[in-house]
C-alpha positions as a Markdown table, in Angstrom:
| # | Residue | x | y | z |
|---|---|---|---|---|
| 1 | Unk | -8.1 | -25.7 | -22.2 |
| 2 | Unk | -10.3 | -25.3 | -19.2 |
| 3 | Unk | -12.0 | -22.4 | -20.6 |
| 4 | Unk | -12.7 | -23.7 | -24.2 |
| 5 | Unk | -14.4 | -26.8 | -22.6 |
| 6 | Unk | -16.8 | -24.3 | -20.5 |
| 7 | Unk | -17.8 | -22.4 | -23.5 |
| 8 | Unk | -18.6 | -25.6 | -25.4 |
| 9 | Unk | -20.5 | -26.6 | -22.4 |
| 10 | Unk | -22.6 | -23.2 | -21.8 |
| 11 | Unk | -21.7 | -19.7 | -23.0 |
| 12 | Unk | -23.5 | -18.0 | -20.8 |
| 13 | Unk | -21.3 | -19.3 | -17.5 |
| 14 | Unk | -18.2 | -18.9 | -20.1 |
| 15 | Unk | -19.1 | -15.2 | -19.7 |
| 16 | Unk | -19.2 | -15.6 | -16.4 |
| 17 | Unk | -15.9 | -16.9 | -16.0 |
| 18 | Unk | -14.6 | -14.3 | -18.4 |
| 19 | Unk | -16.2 | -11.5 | -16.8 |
| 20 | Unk | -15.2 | -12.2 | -13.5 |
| 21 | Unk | -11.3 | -12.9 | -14.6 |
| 22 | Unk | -11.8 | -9.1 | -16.0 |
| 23 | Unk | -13.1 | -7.8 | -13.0 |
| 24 | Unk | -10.1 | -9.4 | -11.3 |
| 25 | Unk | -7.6 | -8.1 | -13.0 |
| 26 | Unk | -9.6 | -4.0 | -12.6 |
| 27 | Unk | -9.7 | -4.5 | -8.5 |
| 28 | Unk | -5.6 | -5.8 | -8.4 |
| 29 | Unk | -4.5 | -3.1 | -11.0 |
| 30 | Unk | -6.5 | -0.3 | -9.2 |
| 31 | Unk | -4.8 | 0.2 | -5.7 |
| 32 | Unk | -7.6 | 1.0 | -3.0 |
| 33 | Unk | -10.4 | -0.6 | -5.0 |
| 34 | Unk | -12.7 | -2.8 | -2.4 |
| 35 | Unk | -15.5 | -4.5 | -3.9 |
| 36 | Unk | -16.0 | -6.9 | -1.6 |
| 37 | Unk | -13.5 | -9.3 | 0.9 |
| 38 | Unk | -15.3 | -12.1 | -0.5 |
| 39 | Unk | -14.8 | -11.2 | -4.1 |
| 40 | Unk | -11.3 | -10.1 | -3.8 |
| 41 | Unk | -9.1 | -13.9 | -4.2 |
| 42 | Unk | -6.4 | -13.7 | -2.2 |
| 43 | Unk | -7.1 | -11.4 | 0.8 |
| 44 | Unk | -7.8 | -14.7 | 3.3 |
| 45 | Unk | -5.1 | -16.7 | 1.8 |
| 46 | Unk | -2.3 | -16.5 | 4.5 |
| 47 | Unk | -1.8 | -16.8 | 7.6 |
| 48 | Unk | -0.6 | -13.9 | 9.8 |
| 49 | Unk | 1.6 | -14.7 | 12.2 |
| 50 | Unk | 2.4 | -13.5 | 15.2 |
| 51 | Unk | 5.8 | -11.1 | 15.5 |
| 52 | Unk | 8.0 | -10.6 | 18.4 |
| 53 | Unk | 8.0 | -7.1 | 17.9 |
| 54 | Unk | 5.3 | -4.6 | 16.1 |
| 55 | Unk | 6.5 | -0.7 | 15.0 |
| 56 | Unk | 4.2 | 1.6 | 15.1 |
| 57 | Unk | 3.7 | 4.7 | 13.1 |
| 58 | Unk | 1.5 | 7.7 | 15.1 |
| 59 | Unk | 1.3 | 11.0 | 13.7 |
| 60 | Unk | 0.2 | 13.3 | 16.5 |
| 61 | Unk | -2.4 | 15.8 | 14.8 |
| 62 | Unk | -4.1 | 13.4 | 13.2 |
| 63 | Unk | -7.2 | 12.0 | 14.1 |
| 64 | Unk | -9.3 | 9.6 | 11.7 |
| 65 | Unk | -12.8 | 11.1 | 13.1 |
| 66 | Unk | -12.1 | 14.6 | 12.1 |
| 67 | Unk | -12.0 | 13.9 | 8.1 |
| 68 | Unk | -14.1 | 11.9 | 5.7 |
| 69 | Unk | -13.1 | 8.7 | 5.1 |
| 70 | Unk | -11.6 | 9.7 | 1.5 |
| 71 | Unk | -9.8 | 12.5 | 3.0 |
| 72 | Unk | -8.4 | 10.4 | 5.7 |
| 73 | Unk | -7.2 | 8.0 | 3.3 |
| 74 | Unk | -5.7 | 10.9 | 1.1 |
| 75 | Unk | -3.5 | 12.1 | 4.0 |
| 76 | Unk | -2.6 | 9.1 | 5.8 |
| 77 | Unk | -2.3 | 6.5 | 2.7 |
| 78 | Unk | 0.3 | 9.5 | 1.2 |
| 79 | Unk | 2.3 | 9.8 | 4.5 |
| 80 | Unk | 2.4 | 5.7 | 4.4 |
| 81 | Unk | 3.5 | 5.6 | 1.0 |
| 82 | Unk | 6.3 | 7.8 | 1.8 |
| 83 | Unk | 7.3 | 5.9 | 5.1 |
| 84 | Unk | 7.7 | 3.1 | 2.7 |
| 85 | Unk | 10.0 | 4.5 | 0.0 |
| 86 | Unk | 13.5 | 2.7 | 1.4 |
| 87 | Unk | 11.8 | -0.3 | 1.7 |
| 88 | Unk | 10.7 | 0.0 | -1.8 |
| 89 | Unk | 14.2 | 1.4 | -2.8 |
| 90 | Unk | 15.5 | -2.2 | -1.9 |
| 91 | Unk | 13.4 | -3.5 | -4.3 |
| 92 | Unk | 15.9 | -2.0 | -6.8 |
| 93 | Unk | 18.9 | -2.8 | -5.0 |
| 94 | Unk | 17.9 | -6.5 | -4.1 |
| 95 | Unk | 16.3 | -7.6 | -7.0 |
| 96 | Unk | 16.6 | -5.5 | -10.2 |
| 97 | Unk | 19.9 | -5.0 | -10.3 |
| 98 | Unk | 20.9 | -8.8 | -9.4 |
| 99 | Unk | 18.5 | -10.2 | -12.0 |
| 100 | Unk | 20.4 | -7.4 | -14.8 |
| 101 | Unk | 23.9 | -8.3 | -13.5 |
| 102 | Unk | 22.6 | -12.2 | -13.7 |
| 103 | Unk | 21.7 | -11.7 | -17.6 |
| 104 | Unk | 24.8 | -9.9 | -17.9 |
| 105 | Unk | 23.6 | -6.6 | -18.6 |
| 106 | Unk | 24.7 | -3.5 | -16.5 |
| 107 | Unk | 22.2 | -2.6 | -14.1 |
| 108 | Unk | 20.2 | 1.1 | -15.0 |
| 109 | Unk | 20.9 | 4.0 | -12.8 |
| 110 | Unk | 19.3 | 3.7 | -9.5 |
| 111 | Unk | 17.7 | 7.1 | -10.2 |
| 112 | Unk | 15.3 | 5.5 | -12.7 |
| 113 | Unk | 13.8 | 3.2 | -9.9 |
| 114 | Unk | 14.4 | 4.8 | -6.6 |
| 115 | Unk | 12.7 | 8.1 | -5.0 |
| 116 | Unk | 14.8 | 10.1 | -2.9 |
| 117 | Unk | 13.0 | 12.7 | -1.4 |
| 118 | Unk | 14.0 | 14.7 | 2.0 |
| 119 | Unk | 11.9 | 15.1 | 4.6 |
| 120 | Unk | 11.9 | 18.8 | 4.1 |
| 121 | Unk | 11.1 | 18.5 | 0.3 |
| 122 | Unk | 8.3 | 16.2 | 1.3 |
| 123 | Unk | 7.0 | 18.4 | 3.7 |
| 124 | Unk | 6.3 | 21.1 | 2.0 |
| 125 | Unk | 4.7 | 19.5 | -1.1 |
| 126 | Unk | 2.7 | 17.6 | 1.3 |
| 127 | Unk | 1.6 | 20.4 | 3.1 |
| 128 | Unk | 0.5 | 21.5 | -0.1 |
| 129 | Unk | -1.1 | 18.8 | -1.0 |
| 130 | Unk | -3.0 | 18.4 | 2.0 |
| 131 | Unk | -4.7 | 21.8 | 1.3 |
| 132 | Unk | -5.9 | 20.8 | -2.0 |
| 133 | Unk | -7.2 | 17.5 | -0.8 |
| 134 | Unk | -9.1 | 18.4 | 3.2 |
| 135 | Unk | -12.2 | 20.4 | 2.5 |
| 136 | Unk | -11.3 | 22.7 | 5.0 |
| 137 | Unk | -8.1 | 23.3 | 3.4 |
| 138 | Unk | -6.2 | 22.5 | 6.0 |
| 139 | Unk | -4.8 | 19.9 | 9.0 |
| 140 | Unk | -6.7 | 20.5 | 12.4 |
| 141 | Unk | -3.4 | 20.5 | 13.8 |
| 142 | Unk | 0.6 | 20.2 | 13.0 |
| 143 | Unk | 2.0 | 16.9 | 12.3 |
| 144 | Unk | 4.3 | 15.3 | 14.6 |
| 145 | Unk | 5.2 | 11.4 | 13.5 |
| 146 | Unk | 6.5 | 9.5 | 16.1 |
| 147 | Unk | 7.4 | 5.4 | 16.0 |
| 148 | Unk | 7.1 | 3.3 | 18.9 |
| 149 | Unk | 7.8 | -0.2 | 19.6 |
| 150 | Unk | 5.2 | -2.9 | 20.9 |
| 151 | Unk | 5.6 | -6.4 | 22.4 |
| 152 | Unk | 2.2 | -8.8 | 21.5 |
| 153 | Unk | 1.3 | -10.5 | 24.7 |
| 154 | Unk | -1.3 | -12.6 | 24.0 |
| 155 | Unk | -4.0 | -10.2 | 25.3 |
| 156 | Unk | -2.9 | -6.5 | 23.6 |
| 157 | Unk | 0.1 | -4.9 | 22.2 |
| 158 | Unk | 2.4 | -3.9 | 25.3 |
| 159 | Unk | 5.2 | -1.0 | 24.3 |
| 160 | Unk | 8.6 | -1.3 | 24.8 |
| 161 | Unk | 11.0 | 0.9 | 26.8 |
C-alpha cells in the first residue's frame, strides 16, 4: 500500500498525506465550504460544454448588492435548492427504486426520499425564514421568479422568443 511505503519512507510527509486526505473529505462533506480552487480536487476536472439552450432563473426583487454576501447566499442558495427538488425527486424514481427492485426488494415509499412542498407552503416558510436570516429583517422588495430561455452565440447569451 501506497501509504504504508510513505510512512516507512518519512512520517512527517505521511502526515501530510493524511492530513490533507482529512481535509478533503471536511471541504466535500460540508456544502459551501471554499478553501481554495486550487485545493479543492476536482473543481477543474471537466470540461463544460457548450449547450444549445441555457434556462435561466431571475427573481425580480433581488439584487446581490443589497445583502452581504452570507445573506445573499442564505436567500438565493434556499430558493435554488427548492428550484431543484423534482430534479432531485428523480433521483428516487430513476435510481433508488430500480437498484431495490434489481435486488429484489420492494422499493420504500417515495415519501421517505422525495419533498413535496407547494409553492404556497414554501412561501410562507420562506418568507419567514428570510426574516430571520436578512439583518434588516426583511426583502427590499417582493419576489417575482421568472425563467427565460437563452441561445449562446459565440459572443453572449441571446434570449429566445
Amino acid at each position: 500500500m501506497f501509504l504504508k511505503q510513505v510512512y516507512r519512507y518519512n512520517k512527517w510527509l505521511f502526515a501530510a498525506f493524511v492530513a490533507f486526505g482529512v481535509a478533503q473529505l471536511l471541504v466535500f462533506s460540508k456544502p459551501g465550504i471554499v478553501f481554495s480552487p486550487f485545493y479543492n480536487y476536482g473543481m477543474y476536472s471537466g470540461v463544460i460544454h457548450i449547450k444549445p439552450v441555457y434556462s435561466v432563473t431571475h427573481f425580480e426583487g433581488l439584487k446581490a448588492h443589497e445583502y452581504s454576501p452570507q445573506e445573499w447566499d442564505k436567500i438565493f442558495v434556499t430558493l435554488e435548492r427548492y428550484e431543484a427538488l423534482p430534479q432531485n425527486d428523480s433521483i428516487y424514481i430513476n435510481h433508488i427504486a430500480r437498484l431495490y427492485r434489481k435486488i429484489g426488494l420492494s422499493a420504500p415509499n417515495i415519501q421517505h426520499f422525495s419533498l413535496a412542498v407547494p409553492p404556497h407552503v414554501f412561501e410562507a416558510w420562506y418568507s419567514t425564514y428570510v426574516k430571520k436570516t436578512v439583518s434588516n429583517g426583511a426583502l427590499k422588495s417582493s419576489l417575482a421568479r421568472q425563467t427565460k430561455q437563452y441561445r449562446w452565440t459565440g459572443q453572449k447569451l441571446e434570449p429566445l422568443p
